[in-house]
C-alpha distance (Angstrom), angle and dihedral (degrees) to the residues before:
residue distance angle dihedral
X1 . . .
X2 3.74 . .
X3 3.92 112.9 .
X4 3.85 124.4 -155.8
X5 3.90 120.7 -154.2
X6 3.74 110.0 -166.2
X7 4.00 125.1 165.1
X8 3.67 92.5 -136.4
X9 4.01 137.4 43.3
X10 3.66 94.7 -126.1
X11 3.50 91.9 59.2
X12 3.55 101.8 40.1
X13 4.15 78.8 58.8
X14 3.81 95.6 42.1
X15 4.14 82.9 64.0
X16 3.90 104.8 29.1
X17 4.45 83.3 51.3
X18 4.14 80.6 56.0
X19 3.49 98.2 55.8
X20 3.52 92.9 43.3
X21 3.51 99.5 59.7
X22 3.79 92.1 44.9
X23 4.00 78.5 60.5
X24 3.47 104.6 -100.3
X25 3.64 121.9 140.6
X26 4.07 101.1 -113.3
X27 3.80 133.1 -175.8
X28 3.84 128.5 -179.7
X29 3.86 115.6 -148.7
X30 3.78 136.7 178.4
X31 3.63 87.5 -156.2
X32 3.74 124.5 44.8
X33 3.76 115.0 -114.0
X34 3.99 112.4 166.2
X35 3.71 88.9 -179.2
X36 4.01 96.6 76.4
X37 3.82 118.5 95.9
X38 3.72 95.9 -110.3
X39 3.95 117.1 122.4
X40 3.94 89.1 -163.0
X41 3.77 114.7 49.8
X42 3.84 122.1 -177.2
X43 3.41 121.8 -170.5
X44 3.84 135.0 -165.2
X45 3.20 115.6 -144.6
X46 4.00 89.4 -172.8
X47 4.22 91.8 -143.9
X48 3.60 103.0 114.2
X49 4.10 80.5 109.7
X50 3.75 103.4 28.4
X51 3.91 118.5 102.2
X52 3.49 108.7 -80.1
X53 3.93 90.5 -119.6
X54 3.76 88.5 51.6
X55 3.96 90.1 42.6
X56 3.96 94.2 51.3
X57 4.10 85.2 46.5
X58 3.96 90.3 55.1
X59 3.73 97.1 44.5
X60 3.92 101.1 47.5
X61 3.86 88.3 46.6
X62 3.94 87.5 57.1
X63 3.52 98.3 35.8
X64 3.88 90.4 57.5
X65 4.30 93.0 48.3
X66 4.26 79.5 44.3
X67 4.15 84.3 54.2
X68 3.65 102.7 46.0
X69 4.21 86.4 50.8
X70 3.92 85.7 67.3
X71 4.01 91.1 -132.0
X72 3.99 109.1 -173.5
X73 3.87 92.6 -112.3
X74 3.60 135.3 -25.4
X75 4.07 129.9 -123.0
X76 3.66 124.3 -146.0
X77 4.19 103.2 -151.8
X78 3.58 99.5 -163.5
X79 3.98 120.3 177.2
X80 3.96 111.0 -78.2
X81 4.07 80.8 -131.6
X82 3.73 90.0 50.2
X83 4.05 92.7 -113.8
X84 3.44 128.9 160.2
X85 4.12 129.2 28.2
X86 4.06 87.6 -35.7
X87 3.72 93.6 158.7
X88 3.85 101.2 35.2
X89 3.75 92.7 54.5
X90 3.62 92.9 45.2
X91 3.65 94.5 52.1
X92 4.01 85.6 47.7
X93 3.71 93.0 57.5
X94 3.75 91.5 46.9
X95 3.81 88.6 49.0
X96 3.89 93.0 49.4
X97 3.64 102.0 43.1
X98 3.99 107.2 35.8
X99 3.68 93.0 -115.0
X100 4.05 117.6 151.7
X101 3.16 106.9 -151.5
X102 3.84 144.4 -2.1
X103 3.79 130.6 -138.3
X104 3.82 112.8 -142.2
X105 3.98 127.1 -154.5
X106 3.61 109.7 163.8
X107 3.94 83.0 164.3
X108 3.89 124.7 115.1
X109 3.47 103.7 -174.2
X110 3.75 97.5 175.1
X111 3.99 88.3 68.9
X112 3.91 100.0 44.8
X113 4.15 97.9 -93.5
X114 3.80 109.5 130.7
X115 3.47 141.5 165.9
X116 3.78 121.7 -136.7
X117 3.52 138.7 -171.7
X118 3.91 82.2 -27.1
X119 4.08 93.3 -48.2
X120 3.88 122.0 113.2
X121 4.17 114.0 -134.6
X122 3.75 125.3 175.3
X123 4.02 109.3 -154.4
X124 3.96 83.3 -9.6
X125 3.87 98.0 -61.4
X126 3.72 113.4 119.9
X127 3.84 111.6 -100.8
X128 3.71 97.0 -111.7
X129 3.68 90.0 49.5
X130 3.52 93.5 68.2
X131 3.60 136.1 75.0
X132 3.85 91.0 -77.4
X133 3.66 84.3 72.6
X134 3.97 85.6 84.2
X135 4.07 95.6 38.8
X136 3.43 97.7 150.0
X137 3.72 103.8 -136.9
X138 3.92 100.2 24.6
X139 3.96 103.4 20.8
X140 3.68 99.8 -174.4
X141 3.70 111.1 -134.0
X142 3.75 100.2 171.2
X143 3.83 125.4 60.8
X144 4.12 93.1 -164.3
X145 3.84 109.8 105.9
X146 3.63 91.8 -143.1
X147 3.72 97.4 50.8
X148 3.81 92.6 47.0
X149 4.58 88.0 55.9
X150 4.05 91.7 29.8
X151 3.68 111.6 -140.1
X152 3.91 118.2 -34.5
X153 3.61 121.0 158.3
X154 3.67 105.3 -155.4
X155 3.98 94.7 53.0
X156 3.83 113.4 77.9
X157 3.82 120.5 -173.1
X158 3.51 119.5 -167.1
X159 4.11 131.4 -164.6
X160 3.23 112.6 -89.7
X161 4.02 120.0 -177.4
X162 4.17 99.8 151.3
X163 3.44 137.8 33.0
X164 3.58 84.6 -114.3
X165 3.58 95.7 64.4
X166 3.92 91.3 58.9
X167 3.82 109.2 118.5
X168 4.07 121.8 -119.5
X169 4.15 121.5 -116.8
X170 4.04 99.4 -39.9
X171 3.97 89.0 -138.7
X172 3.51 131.1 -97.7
X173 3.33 108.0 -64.1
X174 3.90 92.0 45.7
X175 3.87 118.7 97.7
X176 3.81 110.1 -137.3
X177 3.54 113.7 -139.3
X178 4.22 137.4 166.1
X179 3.30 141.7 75.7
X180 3.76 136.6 -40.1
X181 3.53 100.9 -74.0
X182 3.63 96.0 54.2
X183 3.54 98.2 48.1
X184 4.10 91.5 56.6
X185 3.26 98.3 52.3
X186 3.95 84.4 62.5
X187 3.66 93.7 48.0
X188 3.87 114.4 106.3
X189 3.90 111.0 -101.5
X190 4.40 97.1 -98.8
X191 3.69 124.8 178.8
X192 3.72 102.0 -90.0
X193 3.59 119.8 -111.9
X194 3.89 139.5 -154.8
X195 4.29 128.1 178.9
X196 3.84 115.0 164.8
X197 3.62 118.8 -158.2
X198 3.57 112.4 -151.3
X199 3.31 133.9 -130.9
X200 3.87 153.5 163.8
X201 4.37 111.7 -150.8
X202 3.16 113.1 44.9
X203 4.05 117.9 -167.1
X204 4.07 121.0 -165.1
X205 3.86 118.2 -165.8
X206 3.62 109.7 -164.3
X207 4.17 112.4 -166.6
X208 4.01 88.7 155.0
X209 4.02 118.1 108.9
X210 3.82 87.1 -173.3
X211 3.73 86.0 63.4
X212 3.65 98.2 45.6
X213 3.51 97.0 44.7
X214 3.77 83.8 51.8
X215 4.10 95.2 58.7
X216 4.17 102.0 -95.8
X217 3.20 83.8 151.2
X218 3.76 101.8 53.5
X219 3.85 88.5 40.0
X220 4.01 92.2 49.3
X221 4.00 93.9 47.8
X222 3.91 83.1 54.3
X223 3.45 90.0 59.4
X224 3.08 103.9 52.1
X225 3.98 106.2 -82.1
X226 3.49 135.3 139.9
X227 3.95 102.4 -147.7
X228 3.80 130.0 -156.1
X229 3.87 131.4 -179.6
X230 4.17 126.0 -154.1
X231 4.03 82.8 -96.5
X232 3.85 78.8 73.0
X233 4.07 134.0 88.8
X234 4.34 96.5 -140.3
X235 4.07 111.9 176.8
X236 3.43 132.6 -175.8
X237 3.81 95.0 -98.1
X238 4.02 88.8 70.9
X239 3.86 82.3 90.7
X240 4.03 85.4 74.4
X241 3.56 92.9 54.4
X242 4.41 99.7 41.7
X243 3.87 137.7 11.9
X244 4.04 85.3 -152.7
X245 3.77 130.4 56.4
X246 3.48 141.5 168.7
X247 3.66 124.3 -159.6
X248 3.64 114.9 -167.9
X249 3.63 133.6 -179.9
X250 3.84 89.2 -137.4
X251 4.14 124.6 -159.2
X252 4.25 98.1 -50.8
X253 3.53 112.4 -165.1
X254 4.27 98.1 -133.7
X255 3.88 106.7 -2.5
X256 4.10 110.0 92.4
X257 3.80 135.5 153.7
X258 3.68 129.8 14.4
X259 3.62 99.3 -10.3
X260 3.93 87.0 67.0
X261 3.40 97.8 42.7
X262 4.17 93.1 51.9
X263 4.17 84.4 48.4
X264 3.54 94.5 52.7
X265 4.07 86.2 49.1
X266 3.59 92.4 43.3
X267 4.30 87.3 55.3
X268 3.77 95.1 47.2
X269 3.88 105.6 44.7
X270 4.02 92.1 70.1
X271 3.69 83.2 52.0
X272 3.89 96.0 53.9
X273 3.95 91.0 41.4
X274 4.40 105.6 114.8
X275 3.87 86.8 -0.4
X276 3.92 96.7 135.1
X277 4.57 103.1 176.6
X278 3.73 94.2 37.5
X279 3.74 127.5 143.5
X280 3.77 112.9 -160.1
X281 4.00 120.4 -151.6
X282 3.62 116.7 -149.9
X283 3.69 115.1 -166.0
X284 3.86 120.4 -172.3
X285 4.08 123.5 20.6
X286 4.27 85.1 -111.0
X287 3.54 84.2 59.2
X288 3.54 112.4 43.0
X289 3.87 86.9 43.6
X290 3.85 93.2 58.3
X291 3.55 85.8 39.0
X292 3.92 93.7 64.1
X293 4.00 98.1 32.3
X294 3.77 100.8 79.0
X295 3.75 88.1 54.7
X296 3.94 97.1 50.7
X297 4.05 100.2 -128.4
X298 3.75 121.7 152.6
X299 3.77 108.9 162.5
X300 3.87 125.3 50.5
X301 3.74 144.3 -175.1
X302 3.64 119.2 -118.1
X303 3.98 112.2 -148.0
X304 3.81 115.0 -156.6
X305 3.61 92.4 -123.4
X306 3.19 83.3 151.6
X307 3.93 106.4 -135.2
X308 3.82 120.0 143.8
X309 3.76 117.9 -126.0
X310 3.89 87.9 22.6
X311 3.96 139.0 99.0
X312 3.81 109.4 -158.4
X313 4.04 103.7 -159.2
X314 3.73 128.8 -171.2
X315 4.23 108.6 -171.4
X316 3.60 113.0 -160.3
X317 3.68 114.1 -59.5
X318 4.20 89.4 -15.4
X319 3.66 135.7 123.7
X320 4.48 123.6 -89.4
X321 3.30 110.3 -84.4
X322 4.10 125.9 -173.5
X323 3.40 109.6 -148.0
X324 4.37 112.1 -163.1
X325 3.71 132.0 171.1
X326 3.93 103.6 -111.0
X327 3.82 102.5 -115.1
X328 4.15 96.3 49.3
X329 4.39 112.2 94.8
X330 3.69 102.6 -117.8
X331 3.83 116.2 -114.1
X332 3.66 126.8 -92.5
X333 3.90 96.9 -110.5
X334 3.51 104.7 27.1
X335 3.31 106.8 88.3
C-alpha cells in the first residue's frame, strides 16, 4: 500500500487519477481507512486553510494511524506553488513516523514550473510575478524556495528544470514530498489503464481565482460552455438552453474564502437535483471539498480515465465528478 497525504481534495485526486491509469487500484478518502482494497490511497487532509497550529495537529495525528498500517512508503503532495502549511505538515509527518529527512520537489516540469538556482518560475516568469501574486489567502510575494518554507533543516529542495533532473526513491528513511510530477516518476512502472464513463450534461464549478484570472472562462466558452458567475440569476431550466455549463465564482470585489465557495455550492446543487448522465467539474481543492461536505462522502473511486492533472471520482452510488487543482487548463476530453 502506498498512501498519499495531500492538504487539499483536488490534489489528493490529481495523484490517486495517476496511479490509476498506470493500473493501480486507487481510492481517495477524507478519512483514512487502511482496510479498503486500494493499493494507492490518497488522503485529504482538508488543511490547506486551517491554522497552521491546527493544520500541523491534524496531519501528525494521521500520519501516525498512516504509520502503524505499515504502508510501503508515504508521499507528501504539497502545492506545486508551495501553498498552504508546506513546512509544518512536513515536519509533522517526520515527527509522527520516525523519518529523517524529507526530499522536496514541488516542481512539475512537464507543465512549465521549475525551480532554479533556488527560485520557483512557472513558464519562466518568476513565481510572484504571476497570478499567484494575488492568491487570496497565501499571495506569494517571494519566488525563492527557501524564503517561501523559512529555514528547516531536515527538508532539502533541489533545482529542478527537466524531468530528467527529478531524483530516484530518496531511501527509506526519506519522506518524498512535491508535486505531481515527482511523485510519478516514483511510481512502479503498471500496465496503463483507461475506462471512460460516458455521459451527456456536463456541469463545471469553478471556485479558483488562479483559474479565472487565467481566462477559464474564455477557454470554457471555446469549448462549448455557456458560463455564469455569482453576479448571475442561473435556474434549473438552463438545462433547456445547454448540455454544458460552467459556474464560476468570477473576480468579486470584497467576498473571498469559504463564504464563496459554500455560495457557489449552494447555486449548483438545485441544478444537479434529478440530473441522472451528469459529469460534475470541480475546480479548486476549496471547492471540490465544499462541494462533497453537504453530502457526507469520505471514500471515492478513482476511474482511469486517464486525464493528466485530473482525479475522476465515483462515491458510492453518486454521480462522476472531475476533480482539478484550479490553476491547471482542463483537458480536451474531459469534460
Amino acid at each position: 500500500m502506498i498512501v498519499i497525504i495531500a492538504d487539499d481534495l483536488s490534489g489528493a485526486a490529481e495523484l490517486a487519477g495517476l496511479a490509476a491509469a498506470r493500473g493501480f487500484q486507487a481510492e481517495v478518502q477524507t478519512y483514512f481507512d487502511p482496510t479498503c482494497r486500494a493499493e494507492v490511497i490518497a488522503v485529504d487532509t482538508d488543511t490547506r486553510l486551517m491554522p497552521e497550529n491546527e493544520a500541523k495537529q491534524v496531519v501528525h495525528d494521521l500520519a501516525r494511524r498512516i504509520a502503524a498500517a505499515k504502508p510501503r512508503w508515504i508521499y507528501k503532495k504539497t502545492d506545486s506553488a508551495l501553498r498552504g502549511h508546506v513546512s509544518a505538515e512536513i515536519e509533522s509527518i517526520l515527527s509522527a513516523t520516525g523519518l529523517d529527512d524529507c526530499l522536496l520537489i514541488p516542481a512539475n516540469p512537464s507543465k512549465g514550473r521549475i525551480v532554479r538556482e533556488g527560485a520557483y518560475l512557472i513558464d519562466g516568469v518568476p513565481l510572484d510575478q504571476t497570478v499567484f501574486a494575488a492568491d487570496p489567502d497565501h499571495p506569494r510575494r517571494s519566488s525563492s524556495v527557501r524564503e517561501l518554507l523559512g529555514e528547516s533543516d531536515r527538508i532539502r529542495t533541489p533545482d529542478a528544470c527537466r524531468m530528467e533532473d527529478l531524483p530516484g526513491s530518496p531511501g527509506p528513511f526519506t519522506l518524498a514530498a512535491g508535486a505531481a510530477d515527482f511523485f510519478a516518476s516514483l511510481l512502479p512502472a503498471g500496465i496503463a489503464t483507461r475506462r471512460r464513463i460516458i455521459t451527456t450534461k456536463s456541469l463545471l464549478l469553478s471556485g479558483s481565482l488562479a483559474a479565472w484570472d487565467q481566462g477559464r472562462a474564455t477557454e470554457m466558452q471555446a469549448r462549448g460552455f455557456l458560463v455564469k458567475t455569482l453576479d448571475e440569476a442561473v435556474s434549473t431550466t438552463v438545462w433547456q438552453d445547454t448540455d454544458k455549463l460552467m459556474l464560476a465564482i468570477g473576480r468579486p470585489a470584497r467576498e473571498t474564502g469559504l463564504a464563496l465557495t459554500e455560495r457557489l455550492v449552494a447555486a449548483a446543487l438545485p441544478l444537479i437535483a434529478d440530473q441522472r448522465d451528469l459529469r460534475i467539474g470541480l475546480e479548486g481543492g476549496a471547492t471540490a471539498m465544499a462541494f462533497l461536505r453537504p453530502f457526507g462522502w469520505t471514500r471515492f473511486e478513482v476511474i482511469p480515465e486517464g486525464h493528466v492533472g485530473v482525479g475522476t471520482l465515483r462515491p458510492p452510488g453518486g454521480t462522476v465528478l472531475c476533480v482539478k487543482p484550479g490553476s491547471y487548463p482542463w483537458p480536451e476530453e474531459c469534460l
